[in-house]
C-alpha positions in Angstrom: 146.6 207.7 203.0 148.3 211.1 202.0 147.6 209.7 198.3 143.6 209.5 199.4 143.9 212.6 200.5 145.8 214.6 198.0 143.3 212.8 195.4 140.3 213.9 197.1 141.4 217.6 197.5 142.4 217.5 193.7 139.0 216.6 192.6 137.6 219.4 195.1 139.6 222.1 193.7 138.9 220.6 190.1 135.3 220.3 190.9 135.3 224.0 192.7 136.6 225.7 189.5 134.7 223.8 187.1 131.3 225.2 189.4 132.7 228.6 189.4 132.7 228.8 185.8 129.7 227.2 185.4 128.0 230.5 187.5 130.2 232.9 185.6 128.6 231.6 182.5 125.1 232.4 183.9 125.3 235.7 182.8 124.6 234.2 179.1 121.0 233.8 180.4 120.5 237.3 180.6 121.5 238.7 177.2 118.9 236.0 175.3 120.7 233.0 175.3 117.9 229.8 176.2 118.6 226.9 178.8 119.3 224.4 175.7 121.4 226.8 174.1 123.7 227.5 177.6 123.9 223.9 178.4 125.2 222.8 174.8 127.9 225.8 175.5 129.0 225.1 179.0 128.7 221.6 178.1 131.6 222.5 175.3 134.0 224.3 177.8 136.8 222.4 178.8 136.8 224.4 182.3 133.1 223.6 182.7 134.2 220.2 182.2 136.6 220.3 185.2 133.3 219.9 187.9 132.5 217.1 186.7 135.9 215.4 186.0 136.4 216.5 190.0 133.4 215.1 191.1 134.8 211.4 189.4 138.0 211.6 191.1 135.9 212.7 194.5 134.0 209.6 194.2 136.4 207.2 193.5 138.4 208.3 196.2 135.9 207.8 198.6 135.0 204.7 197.4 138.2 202.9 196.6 138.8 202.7 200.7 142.0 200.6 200.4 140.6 197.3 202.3 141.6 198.6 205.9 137.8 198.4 207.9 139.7 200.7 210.9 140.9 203.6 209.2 138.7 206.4 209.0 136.9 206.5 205.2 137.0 210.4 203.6 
């Protein structure tokens, strides 16, 4: 259970960061990069990569629920 949960709020910190960055790196927009041209960057950035990384370990967490129907599912 502790496991389940120190998971879960791994992937929410991972996936927190990786958003962060991901609006930090808007500001590309506005000195003439396109949309193709920011998502092939951001798409390049190992800390951009972190959101989505978190967001798998979110997931599985939630649904791996260990096989016990009365314990309350995160």
């Amino acid at each position: 259970m502790l496991a389940r949960i120190f998971f879960f709020l791994l992937g929410f910190g991972l996936s927190v960061i990786g958003f962060m960055y991901i609006i930090i790196y808007l500001n590309l927009m506005s000195i003439g990069y396109n949309f193709f041209e920011y998502v092939k960057f951001i798409s390049s950035r190992l800390e951009c990569l972190n959101a989505i990384i978190g967001i798998i370990i979110m997931i599985l967490v939630i649904i791996t629920s260990g096989g016990k129907k009365s314990e309350l599912c995160i």
